[in-house]
PyMOL CGO cylinders between C-alpha atoms (Angstrom):
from pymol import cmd
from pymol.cgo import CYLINDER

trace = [
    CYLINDER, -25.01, -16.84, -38.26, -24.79, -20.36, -38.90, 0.3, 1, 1, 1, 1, 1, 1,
    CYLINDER, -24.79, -20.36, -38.90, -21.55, -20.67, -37.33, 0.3, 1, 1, 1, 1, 1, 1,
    CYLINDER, -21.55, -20.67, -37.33, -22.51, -18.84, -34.30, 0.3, 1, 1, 1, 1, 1, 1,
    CYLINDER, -22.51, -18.84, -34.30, -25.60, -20.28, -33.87, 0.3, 1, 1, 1, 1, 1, 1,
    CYLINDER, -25.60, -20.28, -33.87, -24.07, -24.03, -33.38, 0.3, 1, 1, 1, 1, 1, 1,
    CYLINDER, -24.07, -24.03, -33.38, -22.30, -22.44, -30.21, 0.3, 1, 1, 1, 1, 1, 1,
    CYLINDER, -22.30, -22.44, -30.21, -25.42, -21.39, -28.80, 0.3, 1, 1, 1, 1, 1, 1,
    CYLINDER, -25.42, -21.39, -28.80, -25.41, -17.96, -30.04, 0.3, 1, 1, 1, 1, 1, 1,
    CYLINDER, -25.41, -17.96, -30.04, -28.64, -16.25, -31.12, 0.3, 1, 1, 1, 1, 1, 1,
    CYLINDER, -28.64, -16.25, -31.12, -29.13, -12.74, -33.19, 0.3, 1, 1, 1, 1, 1, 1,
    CYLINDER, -29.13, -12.74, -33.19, -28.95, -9.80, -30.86, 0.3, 1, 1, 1, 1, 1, 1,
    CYLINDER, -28.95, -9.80, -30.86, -32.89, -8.33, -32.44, 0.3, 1, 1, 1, 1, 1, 1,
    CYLINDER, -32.89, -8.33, -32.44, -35.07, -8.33, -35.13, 0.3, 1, 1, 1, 1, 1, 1,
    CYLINDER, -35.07, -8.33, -35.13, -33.59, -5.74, -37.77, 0.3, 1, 1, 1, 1, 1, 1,
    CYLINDER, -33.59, -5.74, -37.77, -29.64, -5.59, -36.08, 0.3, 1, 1, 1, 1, 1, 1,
    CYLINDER, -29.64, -5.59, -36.08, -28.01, -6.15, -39.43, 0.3, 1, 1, 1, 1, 1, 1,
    CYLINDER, -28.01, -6.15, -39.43, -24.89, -3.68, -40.33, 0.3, 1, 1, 1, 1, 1, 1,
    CYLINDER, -24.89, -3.68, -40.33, -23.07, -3.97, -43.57, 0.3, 1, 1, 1, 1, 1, 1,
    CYLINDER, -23.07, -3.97, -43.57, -19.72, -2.11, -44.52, 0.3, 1, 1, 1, 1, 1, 1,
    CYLINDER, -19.72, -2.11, -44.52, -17.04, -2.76, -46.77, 0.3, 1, 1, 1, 1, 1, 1,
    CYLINDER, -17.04, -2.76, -46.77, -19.68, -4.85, -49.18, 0.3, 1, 1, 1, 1, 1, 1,
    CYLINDER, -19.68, -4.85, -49.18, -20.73, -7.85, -46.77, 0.3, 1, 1, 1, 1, 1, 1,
    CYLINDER, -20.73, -7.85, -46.77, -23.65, -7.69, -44.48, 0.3, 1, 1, 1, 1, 1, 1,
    CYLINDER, -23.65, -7.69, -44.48, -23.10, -9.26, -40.68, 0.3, 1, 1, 1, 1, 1, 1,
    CYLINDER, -23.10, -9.26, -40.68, -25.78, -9.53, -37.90, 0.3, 1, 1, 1, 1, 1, 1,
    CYLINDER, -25.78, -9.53, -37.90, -25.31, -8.61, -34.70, 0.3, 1, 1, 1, 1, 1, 1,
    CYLINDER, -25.31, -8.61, -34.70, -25.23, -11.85, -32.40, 0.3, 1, 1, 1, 1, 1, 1,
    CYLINDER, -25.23, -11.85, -32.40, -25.07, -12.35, -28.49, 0.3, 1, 1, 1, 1, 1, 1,
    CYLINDER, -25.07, -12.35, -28.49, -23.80, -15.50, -26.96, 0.3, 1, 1, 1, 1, 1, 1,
    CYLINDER, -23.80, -15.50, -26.96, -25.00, -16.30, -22.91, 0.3, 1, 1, 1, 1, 1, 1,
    CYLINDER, -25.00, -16.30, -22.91, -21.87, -17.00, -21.06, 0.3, 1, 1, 1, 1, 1, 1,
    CYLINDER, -21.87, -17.00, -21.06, -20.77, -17.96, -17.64, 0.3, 1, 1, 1, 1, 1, 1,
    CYLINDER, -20.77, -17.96, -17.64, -18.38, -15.49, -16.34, 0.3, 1, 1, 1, 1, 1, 1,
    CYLINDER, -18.38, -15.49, -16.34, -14.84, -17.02, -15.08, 0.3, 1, 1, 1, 1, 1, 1,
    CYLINDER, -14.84, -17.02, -15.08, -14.29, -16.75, -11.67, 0.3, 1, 1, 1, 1, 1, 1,
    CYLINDER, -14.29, -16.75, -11.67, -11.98, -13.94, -11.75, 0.3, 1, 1, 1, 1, 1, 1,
    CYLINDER, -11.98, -13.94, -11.75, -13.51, -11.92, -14.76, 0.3, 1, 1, 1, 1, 1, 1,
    CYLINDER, -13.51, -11.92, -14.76, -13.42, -7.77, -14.53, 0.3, 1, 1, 1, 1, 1, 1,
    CYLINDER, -13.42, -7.77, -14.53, -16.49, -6.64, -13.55, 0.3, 1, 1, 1, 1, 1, 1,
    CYLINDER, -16.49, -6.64, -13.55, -17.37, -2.96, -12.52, 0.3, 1, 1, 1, 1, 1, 1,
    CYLINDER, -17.37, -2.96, -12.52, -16.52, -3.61, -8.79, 0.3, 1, 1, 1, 1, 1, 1,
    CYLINDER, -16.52, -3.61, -8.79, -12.93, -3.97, -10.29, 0.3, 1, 1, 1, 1, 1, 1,
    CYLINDER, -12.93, -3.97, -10.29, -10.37, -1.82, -9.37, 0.3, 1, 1, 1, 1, 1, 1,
    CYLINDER, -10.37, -1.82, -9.37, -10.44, 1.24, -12.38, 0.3, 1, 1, 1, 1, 1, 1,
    CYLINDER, -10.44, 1.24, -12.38, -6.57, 0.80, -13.05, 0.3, 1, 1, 1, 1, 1, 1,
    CYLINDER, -6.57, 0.80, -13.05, -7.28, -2.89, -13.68, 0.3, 1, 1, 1, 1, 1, 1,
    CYLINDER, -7.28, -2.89, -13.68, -10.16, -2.07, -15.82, 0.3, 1, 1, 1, 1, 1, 1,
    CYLINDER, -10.16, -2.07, -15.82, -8.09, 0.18, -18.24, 0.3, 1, 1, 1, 1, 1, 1,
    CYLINDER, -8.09, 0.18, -18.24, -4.81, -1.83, -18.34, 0.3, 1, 1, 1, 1, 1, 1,
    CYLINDER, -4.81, -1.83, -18.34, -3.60, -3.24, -21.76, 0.3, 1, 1, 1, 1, 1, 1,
    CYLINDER, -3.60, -3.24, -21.76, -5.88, -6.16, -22.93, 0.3, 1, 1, 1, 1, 1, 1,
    CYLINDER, -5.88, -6.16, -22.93, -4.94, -9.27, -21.69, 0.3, 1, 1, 1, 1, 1, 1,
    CYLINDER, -4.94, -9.27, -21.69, -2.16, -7.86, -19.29, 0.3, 1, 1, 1, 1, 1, 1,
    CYLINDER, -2.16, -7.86, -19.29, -4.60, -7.53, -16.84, 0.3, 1, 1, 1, 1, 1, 1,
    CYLINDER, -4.60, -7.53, -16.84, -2.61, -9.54, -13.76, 0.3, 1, 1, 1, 1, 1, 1,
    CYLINDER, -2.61, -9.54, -13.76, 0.48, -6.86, -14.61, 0.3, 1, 1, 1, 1, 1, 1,
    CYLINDER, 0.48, -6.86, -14.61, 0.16, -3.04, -13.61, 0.3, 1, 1, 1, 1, 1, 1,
    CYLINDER, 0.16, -3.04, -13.61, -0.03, -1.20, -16.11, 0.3, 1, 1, 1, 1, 1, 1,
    CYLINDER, -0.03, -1.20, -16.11, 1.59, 2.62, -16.85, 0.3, 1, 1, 1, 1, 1, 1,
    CYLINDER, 1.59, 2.62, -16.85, -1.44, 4.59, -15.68, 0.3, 1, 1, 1, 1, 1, 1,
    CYLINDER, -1.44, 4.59, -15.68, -1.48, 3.26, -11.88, 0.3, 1, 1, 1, 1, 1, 1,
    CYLINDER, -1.48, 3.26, -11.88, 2.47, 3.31, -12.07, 0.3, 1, 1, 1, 1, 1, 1,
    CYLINDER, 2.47, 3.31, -12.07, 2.21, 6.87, -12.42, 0.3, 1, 1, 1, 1, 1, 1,
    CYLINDER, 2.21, 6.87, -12.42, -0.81, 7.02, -10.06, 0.3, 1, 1, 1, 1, 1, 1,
    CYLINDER, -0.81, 7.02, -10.06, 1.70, 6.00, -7.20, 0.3, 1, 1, 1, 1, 1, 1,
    CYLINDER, 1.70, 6.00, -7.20, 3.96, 9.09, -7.43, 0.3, 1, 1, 1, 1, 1, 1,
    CYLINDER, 3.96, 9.09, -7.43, 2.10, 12.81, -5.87, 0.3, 1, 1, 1, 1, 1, 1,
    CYLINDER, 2.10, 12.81, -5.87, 0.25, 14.57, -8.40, 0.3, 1, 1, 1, 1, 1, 1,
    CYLINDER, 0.25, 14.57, -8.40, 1.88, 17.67, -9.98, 0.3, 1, 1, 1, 1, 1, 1,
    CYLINDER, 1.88, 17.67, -9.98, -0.71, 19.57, -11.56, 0.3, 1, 1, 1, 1, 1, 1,
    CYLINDER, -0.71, 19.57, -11.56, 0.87, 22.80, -13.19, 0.3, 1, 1, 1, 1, 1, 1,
    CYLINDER, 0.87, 22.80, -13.19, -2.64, 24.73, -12.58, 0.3, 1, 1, 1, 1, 1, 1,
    CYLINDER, -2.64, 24.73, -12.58, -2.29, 24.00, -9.10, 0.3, 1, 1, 1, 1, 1, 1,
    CYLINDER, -2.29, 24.00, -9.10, 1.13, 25.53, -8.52, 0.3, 1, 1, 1, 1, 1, 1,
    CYLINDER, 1.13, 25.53, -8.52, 1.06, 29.31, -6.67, 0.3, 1, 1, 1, 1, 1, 1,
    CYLINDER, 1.06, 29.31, -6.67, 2.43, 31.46, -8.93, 0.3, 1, 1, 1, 1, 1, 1,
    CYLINDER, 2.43, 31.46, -8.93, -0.20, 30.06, -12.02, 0.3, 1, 1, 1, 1, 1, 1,
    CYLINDER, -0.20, 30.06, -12.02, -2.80, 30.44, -9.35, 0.3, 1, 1, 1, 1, 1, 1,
    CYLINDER, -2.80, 30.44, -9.35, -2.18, 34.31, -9.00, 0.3, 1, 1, 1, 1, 1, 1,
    CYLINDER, -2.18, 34.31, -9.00, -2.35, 34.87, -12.28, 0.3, 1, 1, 1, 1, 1, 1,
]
cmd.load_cgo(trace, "trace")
């Protein structure tokens, strides 16, 4: 907490402690001003869910997203069935 707190930070609530692996921590929260071009949830999904920190680089999911969808529950002869 100590170290935290000389940033600024402050503990998240009364009673927000968690301990595992035989040390106790306590939930902090630190008041920040977002960058300019920080993700929010206007972003575009497929920028939201690429790798972190690759976020200026497509990533695999909206790769695939530009090819037609090819859903094999779609195709006529499963659809008969």
């Amino acid at each position: 907490m100590n170290f935290w707190s000389h940033f600024g930070a402050r503990p998240l609530g009364h009673n927000r402690k968690i301990t595992f692996s035989d040390f106790s921590y306590t939930e902090m929260v630190l008041d920040l001003e977002p960058v300019p071009d920080a993700i929010t949830l206007d972003t575009d999904p497929y920028v939201m869910i690429r790798p972190e920190g690759d976020w200026d680089r497509p990533g695999i999911l909206e790769i695939s997203a530009a090819r037609a969808a090819t859903s094999p529950l779609r195709t006529p002869a499963l659809a008969e069935t």
